[in-house]
N, C-alpha and C positions, 0 to 999 in steps of 0.2 A: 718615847723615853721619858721617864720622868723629871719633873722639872726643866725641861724643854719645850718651849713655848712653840706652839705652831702658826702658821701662816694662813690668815682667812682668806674668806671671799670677798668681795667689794662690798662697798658701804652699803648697809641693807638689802643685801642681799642673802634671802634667807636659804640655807641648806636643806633644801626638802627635795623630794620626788614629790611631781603633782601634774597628774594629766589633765585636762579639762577639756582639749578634743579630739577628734578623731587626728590621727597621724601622717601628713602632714595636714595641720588645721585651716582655714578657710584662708583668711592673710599670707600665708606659705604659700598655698593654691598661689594666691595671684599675685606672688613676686615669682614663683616656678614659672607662671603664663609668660609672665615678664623676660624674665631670662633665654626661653626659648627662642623669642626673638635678636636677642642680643648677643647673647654667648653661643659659641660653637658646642655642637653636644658631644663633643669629646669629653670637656669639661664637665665630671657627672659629680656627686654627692652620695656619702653613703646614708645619710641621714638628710633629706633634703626639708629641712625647716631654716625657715630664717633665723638667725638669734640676733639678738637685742640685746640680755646681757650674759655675763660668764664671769665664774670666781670661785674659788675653795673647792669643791668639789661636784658643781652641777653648769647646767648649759640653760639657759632661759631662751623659748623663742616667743619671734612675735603675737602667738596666739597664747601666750600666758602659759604654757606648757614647761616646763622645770627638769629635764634631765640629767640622771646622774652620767657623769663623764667618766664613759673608761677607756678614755681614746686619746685626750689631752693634744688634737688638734696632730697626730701622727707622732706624737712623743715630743709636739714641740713647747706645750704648756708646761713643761715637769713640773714646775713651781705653783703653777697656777695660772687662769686666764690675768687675773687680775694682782698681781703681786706687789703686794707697795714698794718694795725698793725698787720695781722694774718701775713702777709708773713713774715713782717721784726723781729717779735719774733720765729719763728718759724725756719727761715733762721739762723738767730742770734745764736739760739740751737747747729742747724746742724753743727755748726765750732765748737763750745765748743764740744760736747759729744752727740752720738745718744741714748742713754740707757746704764743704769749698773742695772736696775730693784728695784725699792723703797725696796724691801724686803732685799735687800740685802745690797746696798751703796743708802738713801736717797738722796734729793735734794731739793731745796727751791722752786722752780714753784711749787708741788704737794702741797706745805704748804699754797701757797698764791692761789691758785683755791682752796682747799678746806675753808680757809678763806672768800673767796668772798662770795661762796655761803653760808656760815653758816651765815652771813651776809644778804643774799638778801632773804632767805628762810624764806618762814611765818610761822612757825613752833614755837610755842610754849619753852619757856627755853632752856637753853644751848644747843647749837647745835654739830654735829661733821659729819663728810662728809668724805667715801671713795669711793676713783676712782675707774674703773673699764675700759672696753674696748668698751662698748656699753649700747644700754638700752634694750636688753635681759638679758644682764648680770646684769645691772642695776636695773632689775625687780627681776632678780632671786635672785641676795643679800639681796633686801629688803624684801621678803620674808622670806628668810634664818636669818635675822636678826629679824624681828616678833616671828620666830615660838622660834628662840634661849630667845628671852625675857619674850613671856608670857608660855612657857612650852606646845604652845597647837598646834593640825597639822592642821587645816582646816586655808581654803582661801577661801573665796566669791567674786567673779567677774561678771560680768555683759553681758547682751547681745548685743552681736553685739562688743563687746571690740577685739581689735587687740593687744598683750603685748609681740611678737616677734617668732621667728622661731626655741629655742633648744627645748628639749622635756617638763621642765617644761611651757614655756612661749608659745608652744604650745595649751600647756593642759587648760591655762588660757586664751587662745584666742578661739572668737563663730563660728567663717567663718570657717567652713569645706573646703573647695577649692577655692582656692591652697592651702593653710597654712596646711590639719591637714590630708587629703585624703591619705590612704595608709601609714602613718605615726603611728602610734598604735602600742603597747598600749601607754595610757598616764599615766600622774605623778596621784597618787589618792588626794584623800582630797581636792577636787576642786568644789566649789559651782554653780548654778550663780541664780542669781537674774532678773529679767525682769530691762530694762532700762527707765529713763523716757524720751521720743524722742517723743517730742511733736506732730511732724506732723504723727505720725503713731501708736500714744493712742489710745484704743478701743473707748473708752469716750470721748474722747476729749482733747484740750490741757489744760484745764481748771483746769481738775481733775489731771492731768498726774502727779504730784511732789506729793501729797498726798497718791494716790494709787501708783504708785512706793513706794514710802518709805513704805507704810502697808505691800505693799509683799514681802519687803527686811526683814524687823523685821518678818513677819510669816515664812520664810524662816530660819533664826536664832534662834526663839524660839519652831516653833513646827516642824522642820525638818532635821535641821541640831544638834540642840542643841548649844545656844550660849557660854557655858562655852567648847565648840570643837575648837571654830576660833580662830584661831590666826589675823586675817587679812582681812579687807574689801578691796581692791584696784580698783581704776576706773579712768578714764580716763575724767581730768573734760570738755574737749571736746574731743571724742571720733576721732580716726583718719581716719584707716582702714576703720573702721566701717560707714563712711560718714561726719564726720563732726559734728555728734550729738551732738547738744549743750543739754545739760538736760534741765529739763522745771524750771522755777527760783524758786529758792529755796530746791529742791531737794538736790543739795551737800549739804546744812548744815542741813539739814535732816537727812541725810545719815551720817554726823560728829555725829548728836543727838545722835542717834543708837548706832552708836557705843563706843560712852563715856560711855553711859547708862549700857554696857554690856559686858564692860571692854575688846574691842577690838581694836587690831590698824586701822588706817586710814591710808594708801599707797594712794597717786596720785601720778599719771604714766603722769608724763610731758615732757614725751621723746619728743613727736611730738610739743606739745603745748607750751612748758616752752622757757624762756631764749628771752622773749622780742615778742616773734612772736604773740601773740593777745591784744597786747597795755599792758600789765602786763609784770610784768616780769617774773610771774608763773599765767598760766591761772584758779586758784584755788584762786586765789586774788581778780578778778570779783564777789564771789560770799562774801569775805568772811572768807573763810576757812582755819582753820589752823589744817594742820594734822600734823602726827605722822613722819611718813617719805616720801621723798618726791624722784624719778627716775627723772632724767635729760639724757638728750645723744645729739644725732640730732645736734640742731644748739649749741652746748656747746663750739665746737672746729673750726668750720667756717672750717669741712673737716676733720679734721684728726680726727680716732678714741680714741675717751674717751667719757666714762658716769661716773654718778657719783650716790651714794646715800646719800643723806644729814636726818640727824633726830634727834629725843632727843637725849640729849649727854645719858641717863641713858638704852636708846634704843639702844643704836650704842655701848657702852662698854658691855651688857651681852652678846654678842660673845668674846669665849676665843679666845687668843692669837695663832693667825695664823690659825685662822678661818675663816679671810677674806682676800683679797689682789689675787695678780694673777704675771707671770712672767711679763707681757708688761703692766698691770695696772697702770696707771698712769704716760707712757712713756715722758720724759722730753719732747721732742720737740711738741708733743700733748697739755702739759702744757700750756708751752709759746703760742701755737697757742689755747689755752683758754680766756687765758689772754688778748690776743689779742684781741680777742672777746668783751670784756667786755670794751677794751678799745673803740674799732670801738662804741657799745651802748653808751658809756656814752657822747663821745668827739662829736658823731652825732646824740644826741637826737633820738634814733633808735625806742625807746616806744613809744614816741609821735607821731613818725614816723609810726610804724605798725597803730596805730589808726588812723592819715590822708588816709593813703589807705584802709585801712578798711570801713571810710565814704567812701571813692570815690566810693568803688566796691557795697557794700550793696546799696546804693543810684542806681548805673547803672545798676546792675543785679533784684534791686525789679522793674524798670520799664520795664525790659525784661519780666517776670515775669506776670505784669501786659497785655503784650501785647501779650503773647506765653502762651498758658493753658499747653503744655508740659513743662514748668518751673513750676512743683507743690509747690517745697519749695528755699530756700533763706536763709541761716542760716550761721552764722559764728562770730566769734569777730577779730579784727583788723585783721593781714594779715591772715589768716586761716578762710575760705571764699569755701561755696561751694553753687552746686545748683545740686536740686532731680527733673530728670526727671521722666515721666510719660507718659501712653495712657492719651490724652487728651478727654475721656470721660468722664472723674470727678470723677470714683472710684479708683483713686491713685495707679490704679495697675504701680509693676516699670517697666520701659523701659531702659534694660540693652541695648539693640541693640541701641537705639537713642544715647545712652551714646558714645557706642563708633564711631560711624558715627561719632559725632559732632567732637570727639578725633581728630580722624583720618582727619578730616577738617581742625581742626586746626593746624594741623602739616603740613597737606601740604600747609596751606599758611602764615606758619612762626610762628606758637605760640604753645610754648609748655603746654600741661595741661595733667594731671592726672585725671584716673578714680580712684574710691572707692566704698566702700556700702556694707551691706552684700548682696543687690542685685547685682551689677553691675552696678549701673544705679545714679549714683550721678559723677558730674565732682567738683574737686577741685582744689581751685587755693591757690599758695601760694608762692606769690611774693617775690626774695629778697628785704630788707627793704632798699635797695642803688638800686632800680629800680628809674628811673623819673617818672614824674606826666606824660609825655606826653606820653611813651612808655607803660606805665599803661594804659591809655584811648586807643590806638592804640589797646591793646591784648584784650580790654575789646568787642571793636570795630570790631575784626576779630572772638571776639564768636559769636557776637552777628550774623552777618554774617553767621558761621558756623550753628547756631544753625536755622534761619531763612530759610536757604536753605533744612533742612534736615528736618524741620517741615512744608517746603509750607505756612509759616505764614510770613507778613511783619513786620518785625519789627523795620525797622527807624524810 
């Protein structure tokens, strides 16, 4: 926007793409040697280079190597690795005091984060918001806060949803591997419902928000029993799971439902929330105001905190010392919340994920148009992907093309993400203090990547 100032990278650190060696470079090599002794190889990397530093819009690693970022650390950089109001509140903290634990001696950052968001949350009457440490935990409280308010144990989730890695948030996530494989058993009282994801409706995208919701409500009333749920939660663009936007109108379908039947409404805006698809909760796009609402990811520009914000008469039927945690709500995480919120407001950061939103949706539909392996194109402001495929036109997925492309792009400086519950969707998700130029360059080195490993031209 003009006359709105944007948010750099750290001090001298220059905005380029610049490879100098092979991927990962020799120093990476032997902090990876290093690590395999230390770390469990569960714990993998999609990009396995050490980094040194990070800001604006690229990833520096130890071998001098300079990546554009369109990953932002899983949507939790939105603002940027390096954000001044993050560092200088959060720096700020670090002299004063590193933690004394809210349960124990309070402090004013956790009053005014949760303030902000009781404020920015679309959520129907009085609000009230507790911190937490992430959005597993984030999902799990909301939960635990549903089932405390309506007296009932069941939870309905969806297909293809990703809601995090302990055992309940396993149990309410659909991707069997990595996430659920040899992990067992799971938490009970766990529904799900088919999703509506337009480009892979039996029928069509036509029908998709109509029939989704018929089978959500016949799932409620002739199979679960709707006086069982406590809680509908979903993901109003789906992360892990691809990017899945639902087909329009579907989330306030799925609100219908559940008012109808005296159940709560959870969106899980861990990935999506906090400015990253031109909203400042991607539940806003449609509409929607639910019940309770999961934040985490880009809430702290880094440092770990989530939070659950929802009706104030939702959020007090948990007794006293029901909820809360030792590092929940850790002061310097605070500040560097806050931070957060200051970097969106001081650098028009929502209008901002929508400018690159058009950029990218515009560059990737005419990729699209020119490569039949680009089957789908789906995303709102910075949270942005695309569904490979066999380019035979029956939509089967191509996990393997996914990650070729990946791994192209990493070797010639751009970082991206795979997803899906196939394997076969690349997702981009740019910090919002990336440039217009360094944005068309990564757009510019997929397309590249993606043209080489399909034999299709596509400048």
């Amino acid at each position: 926007m003009p006359g709105v100032s944007r948010p750099a990278g750290g001090p001298g650190l220059p905005q380029v793409r610049r490879v100098v060696s092979e991927i990962p470079g020799p120093r990476s090599r032997e902090l990876l040697a290093r690590q395999r002794g230390l770390v469990p190889a569960g714990v993998g990397a999609a990009l396995p280079v050490f980094v040194e530093a990070a800001g604006g819009g690229v990833i520096v690693d130890v071998d001098g190597n300079s990546f554009i970022d369109f990953g932002s650390g899983i949507a939790v950089t939105t603002v940027g690795n390096s954000a001044r109001a993050v560092a200088k509140r959060a720096a700020a903290q670090l002299r004063r005091f590193t933690h004394t634990c809210f349960l124990v001696n309070p402090y004013e950052s956790y009053l005014d984060v949760c303030e902000k968001l009781n404020e920015l949350a679309p959520i129907p009457g009085e609000r009230r918001t507790v911190l937490v440490n992430s959005g597993a935990e984030a999902v799990e409280n909301a939960v635990k806060i549903a089932r405390s308010a309506t007296g009932r144990p069941g939870v309905v989730v969806f297909d293809h949803a990703f809601h995090g890695r302990t055992l309940l948030t396993m149990s309410l996530t659909a991707k069997n591997t990595p996430y659920k494989q040899g992990f067992g058993p799971f938490a009970p009282e766990v529904h799900r419902a088919p999703m509506a994801y337009p480009y892979r409706w039996p029928t069509g995208p036509e029908r998709c928000a109509e029939e989704a919701a018929s089978a959500l409500a016949d799932l409620l009333d002739r199979q679960v029993g709707a006086d069982n749920v406590a809680a509908v939660l979903i993901e109003p663009i789906q992360g892990e799971g691809g990017f899945v936007v639902p087909a329009p109108g579907f989330l306030g379908r799925v609100a219908e439902i559940c008012r109808g039947r005296g159940i709560l409404l959870i969106v899980d805006e861990v990935q999506s929330g906090i400015a990253r698809t031109g909203r400042m909760f991607a539940c806003e796009h449609e509409g929607v105001r639910p019940d309770l609402i999961t934040t985490a990811k880009g809430l702290a520009g880094g440092l770990p905190l989530g939070a659950v914000t929802g009706r104030a008469e939702l959020m007090d039927a948990v007794p006293a010392g029901g909820l809360g945690g030792t590092f929940s709500g850790n002061p310097v995480a605070c500040e560097a919340a806050l931070g957060v919120f200051e970097e969106i407001e001081t650098h028009g950061l929502v209008d901002r994920a929508r400018e690159i939103g058009d950029i990218m949706l515009a560059f990737l539909g005419g990729l699209a148009r020119r490569c039949p392996a680009v089957g789908d194109v789906r995303g709102r402001g910075a949270m942005v992907a695309v569904e490979l495929v066999e380019p035979a036109g029956d939509r089967l997925p191509d996990p393997g093309l996914a990650a070729r492309v990946a791994r192209r792009c990493h070797e010639d400086g751009l970082l991206v993400l795979t997803a899906g519950s196939y394997g076969n969707v690349l997702r981009f998700l740019p910090p919002l203090s990336i440039t217009d130029a360094l944005l068309e360059e990564g757009l510019s080195v997929l397309a590249e990547a993606v043209g080489k490993e399909t034999d299709v031209a596509v400048a």
